[in-house]
C-alpha positions as CSV (number, residue, x, y, z in Angstrom):
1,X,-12.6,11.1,-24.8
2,X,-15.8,11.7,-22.4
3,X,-16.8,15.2,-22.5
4,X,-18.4,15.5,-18.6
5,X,-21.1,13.2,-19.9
6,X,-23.0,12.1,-16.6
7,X,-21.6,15.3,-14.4
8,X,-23.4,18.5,-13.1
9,X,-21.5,21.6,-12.6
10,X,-21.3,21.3,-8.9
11,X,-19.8,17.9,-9.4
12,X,-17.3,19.4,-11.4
13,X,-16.1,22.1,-9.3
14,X,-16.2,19.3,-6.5
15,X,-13.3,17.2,-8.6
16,X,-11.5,20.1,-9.4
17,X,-11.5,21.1,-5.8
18,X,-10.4,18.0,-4.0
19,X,-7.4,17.2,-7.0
20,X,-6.0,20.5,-6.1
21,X,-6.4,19.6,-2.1
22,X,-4.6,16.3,-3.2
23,X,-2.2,17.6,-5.7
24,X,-1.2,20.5,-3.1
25,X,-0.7,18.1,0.0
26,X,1.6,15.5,-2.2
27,X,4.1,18.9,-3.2
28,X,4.3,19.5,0.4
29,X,5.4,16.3,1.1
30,X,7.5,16.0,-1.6
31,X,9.3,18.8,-0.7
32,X,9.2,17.8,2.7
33,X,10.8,14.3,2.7
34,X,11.8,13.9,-0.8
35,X,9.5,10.8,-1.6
36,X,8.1,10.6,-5.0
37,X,4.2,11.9,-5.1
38,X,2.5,8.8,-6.8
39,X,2.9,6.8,-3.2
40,X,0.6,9.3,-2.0
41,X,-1.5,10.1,-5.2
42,X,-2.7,6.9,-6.4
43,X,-4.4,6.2,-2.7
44,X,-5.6,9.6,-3.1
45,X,-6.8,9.6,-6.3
46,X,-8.5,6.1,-5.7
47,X,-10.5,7.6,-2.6
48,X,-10.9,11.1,-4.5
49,X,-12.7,9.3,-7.7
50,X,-14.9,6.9,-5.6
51,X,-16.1,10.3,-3.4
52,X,-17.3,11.7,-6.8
53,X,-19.2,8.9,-7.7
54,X,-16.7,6.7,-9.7
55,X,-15.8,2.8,-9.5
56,X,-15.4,-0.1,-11.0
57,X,-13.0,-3.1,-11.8
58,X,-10.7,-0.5,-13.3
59,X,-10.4,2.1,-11.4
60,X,-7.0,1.5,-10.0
61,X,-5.9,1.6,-13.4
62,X,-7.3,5.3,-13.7
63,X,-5.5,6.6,-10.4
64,X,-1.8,4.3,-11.9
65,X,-1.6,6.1,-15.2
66,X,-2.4,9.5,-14.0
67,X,-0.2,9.3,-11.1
68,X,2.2,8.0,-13.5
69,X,1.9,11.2,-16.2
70,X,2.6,13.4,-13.5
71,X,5.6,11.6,-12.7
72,X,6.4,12.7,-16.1
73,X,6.9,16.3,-15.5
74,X,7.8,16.3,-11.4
75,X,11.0,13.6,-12.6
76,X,12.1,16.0,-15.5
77,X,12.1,19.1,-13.3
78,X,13.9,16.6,-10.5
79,X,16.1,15.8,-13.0
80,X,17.7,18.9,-14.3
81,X,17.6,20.3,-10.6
82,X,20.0,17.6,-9.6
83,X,22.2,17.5,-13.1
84,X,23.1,21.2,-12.2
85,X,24.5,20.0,-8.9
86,X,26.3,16.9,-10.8
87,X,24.6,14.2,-8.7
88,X,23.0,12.2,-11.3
89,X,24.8,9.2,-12.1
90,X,24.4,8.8,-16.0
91,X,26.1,5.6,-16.6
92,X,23.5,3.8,-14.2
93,X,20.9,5.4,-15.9
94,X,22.0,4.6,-19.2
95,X,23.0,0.7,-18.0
96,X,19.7,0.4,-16.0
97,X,17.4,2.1,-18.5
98,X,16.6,-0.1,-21.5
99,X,15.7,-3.1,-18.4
100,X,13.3,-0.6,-16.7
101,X,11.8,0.6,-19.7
102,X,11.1,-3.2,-20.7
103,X,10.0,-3.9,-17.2
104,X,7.3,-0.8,-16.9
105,X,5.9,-1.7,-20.2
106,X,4.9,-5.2,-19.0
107,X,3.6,-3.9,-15.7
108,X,0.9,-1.8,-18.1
109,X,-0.3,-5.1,-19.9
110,X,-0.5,-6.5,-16.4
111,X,-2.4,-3.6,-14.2
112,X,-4.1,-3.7,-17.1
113,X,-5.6,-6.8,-17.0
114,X,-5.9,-6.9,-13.1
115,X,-9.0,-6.2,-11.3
116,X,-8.8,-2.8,-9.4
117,X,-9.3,-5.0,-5.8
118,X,-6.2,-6.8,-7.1
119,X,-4.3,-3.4,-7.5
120,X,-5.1,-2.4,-4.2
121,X,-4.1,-5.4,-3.0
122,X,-0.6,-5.3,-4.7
123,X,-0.2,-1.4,-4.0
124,X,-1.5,-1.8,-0.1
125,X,1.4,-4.9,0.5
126,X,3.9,-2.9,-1.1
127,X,3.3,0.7,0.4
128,X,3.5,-2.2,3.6
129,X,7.1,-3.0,3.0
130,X,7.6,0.8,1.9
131,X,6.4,1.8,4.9
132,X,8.6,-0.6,6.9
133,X,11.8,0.4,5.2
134,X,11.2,4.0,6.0
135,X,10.7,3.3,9.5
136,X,13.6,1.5,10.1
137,X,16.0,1.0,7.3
138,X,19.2,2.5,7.4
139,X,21.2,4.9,4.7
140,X,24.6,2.1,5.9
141,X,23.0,-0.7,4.9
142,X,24.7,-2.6,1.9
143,X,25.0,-5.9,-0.1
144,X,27.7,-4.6,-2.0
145,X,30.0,-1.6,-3.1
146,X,29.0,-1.4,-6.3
147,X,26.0,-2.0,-8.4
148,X,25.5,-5.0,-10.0
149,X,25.3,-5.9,-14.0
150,X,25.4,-8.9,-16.0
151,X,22.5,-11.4,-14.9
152,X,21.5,-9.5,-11.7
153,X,21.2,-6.2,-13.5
154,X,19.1,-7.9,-16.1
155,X,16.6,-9.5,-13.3
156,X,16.8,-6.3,-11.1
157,X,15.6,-3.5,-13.7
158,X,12.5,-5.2,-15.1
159,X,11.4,-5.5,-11.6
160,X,12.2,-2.0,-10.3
161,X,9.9,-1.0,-13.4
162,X,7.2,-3.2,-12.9
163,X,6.5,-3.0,-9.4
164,X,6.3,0.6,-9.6
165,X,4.4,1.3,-12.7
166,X,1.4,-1.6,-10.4
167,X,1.7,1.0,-7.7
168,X,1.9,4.1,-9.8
169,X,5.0,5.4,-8.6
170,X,8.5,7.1,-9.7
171,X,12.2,5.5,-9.1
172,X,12.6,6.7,-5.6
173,X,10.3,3.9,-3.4
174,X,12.2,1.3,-5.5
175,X,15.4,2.9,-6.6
176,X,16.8,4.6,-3.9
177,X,16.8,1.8,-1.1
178,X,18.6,-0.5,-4.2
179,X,21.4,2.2,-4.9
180,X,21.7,2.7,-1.5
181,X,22.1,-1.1,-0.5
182,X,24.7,-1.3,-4.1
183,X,27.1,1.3,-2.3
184,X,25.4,4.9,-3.8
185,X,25.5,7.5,-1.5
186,X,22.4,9.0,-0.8
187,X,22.2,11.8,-2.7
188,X,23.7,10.5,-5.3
189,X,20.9,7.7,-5.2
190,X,17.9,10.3,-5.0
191,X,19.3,12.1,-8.1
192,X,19.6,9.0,-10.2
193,X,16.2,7.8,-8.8
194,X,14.7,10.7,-10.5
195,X,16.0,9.5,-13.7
196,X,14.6,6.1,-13.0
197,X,10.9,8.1,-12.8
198,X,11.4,9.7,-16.3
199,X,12.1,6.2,-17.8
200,X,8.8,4.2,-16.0
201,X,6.3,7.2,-16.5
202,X,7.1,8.1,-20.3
203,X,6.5,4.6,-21.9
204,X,4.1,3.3,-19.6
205,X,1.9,6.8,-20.2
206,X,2.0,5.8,-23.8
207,X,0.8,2.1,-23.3
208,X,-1.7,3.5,-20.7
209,X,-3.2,6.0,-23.3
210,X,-4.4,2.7,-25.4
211,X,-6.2,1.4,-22.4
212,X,-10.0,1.2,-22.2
213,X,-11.7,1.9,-19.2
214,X,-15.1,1.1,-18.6
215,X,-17.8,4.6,-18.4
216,X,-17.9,3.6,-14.5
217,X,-14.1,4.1,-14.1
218,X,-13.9,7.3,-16.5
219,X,-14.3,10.8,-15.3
220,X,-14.5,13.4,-18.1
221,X,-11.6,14.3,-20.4
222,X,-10.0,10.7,-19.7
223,X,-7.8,10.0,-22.6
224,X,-7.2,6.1,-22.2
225,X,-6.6,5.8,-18.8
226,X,-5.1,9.4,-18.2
227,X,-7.5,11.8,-16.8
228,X,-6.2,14.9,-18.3
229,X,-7.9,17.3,-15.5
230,X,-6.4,15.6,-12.9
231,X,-2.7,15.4,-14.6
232,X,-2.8,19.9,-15.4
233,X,-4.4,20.5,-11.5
234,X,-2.2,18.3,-9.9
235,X,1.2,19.1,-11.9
236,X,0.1,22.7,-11.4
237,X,-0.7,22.5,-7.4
238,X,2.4,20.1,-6.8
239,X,5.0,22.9,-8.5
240,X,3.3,25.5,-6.2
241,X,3.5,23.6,-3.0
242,X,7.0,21.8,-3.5
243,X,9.0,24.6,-2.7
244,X,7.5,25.6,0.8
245,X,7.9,21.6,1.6
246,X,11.6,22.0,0.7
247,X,12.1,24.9,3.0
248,X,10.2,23.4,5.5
249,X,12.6,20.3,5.6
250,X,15.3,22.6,5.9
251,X,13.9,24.5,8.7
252,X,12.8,21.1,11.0
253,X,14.7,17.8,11.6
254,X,13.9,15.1,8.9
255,X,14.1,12.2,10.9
256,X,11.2,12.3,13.0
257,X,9.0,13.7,10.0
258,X,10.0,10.2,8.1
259,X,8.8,8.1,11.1
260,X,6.0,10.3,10.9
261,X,5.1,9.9,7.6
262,X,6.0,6.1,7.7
263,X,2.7,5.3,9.9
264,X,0.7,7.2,7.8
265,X,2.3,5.4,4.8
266,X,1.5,2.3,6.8
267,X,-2.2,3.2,7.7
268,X,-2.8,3.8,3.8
269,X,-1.4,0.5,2.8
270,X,-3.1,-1.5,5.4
271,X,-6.8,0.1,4.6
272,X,-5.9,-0.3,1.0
273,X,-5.5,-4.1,2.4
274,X,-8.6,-4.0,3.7
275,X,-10.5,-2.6,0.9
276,X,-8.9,-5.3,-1.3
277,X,-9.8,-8.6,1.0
278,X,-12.5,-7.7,3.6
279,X,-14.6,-5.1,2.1
């Protein structure tokens, strides 16, 4: 563990100040639109840490796993929200969970091994298609009316874990658009997705706490690749803020706020693009 080796006071305050700016603005918009906070706390986290003076080949891998541990404890509360109202579909999540597990456990060993350029090049392309989906795909869509098992479901749940645990995420970006397209409705789907979160963010936490990280990647109190600062202010700020997003989504119509928050989604990606290849 670093002990704010290398950091003033006013450095300090200046972290703690701009996590609980970041950690605040990602419960709005969680309450808001319902999207899971790592899609907007990793990019935030990544410009946040190099602000304060911190870089490096790893630290994408810094922003993934804390994103990821305070997936831990936003999906739980999800969770049990949703389980009261009987919308989480426990057979899916029992079915799809040992393959998502296995899958967000490989995407550790990969992220880390990856460059950080590397991870903002995989997280910027697939905010990109993200980003596309929520401008203009459609709750009717479908491939079929049921979800798939057998092969498919074996080929399917690796991936939904390892794509989101390389861009830091929950179920939601990942999970909802498949349950959707497999015949789930909606709600249904967003419940579940929740579920999905719990299972990526607890084992690949774990793995991430056995990660190294260079002193040039590692702001104080980083445990692995967790920065345990970051995880209390932004679990704190993000349990604060939620609820005023949620009433504000019911209070103004959700459609244009998605379109809304699909171009900003989109301007992240594609400067995470640039970053990445032309900086």
């Amino acid at each position: 563990m670093d002990l704010a080796s290398g950091m003033d006071t006013g450095a300090l305050i200046s972290m703690v100040a701009l996590i609980a700016v970041i950690g605040a603005f990602g419960g709005v918009l969680a309450g808001l639109l319902g999207v899971g906070g790592g899609i907007v706390l990793v990019p935030s986290f990544f410009y946040a840490f190099q602000t304060l003076g911190f870089d490096g080949d790893k630290l994408m891998q810094l922003c993934l796993a804390t994103s990821l541990a305070t997936i831990i404890v936003t999906s739980l509360r999800s969770v049990q929200s949703h389980n009261k109202k009987g919308a989480v579909d426990w057979q899916i999540l029992r079915t799809w969970g040992p393959g998502i597990a296995v899958g967000a456990v490989i995407g550790v060993l990969a992220a880390s091994s990856l460059r950080s350029t590397v991870l903002q090049g995989v997280f910027g392309s697939l905010a990109m298609v993200i980003g596309l989906y929520f401008a203009f795909g459609r709750t009717e869509w479908r491939i079929a009316q049921d979800m798939p098992g057998g092969g498919t479901r074996a080929i399917l749940s690796p991936v939904v874990g390892f794509l989101s645990v390389l861009m830091g995420i929950g179920g939601g970006s990942f999970g909802v658009p498949l349950m959707t397209l497999y015949g789930r409705p909606i709600h249904r789907a967003v419940a579940t997705a929740a579920g999905f979160g719990v299972i990526i963010a607890v084992p690949s936490v774990l793995a991430f706490l056995f990660v190294e990280l260079p002193p040039e990647s590692r702001p104080p109190l980083t445990v692995g690749a967790v920065n345990l600062p970051t995880f209390g202010i932004v679990v704190a700020m993000t349990t604060i803020t939620a609820p005023y997003g949620a009433r504000l989504a019911h209070a103004t119509d959700p459609g244009p706020l998605k379109r809304v928050f699909s171009l900003f989604l989109l301007l992240v990606a594609a400067n995470m693009i640039r970053k990445a290849f032309f900086a």
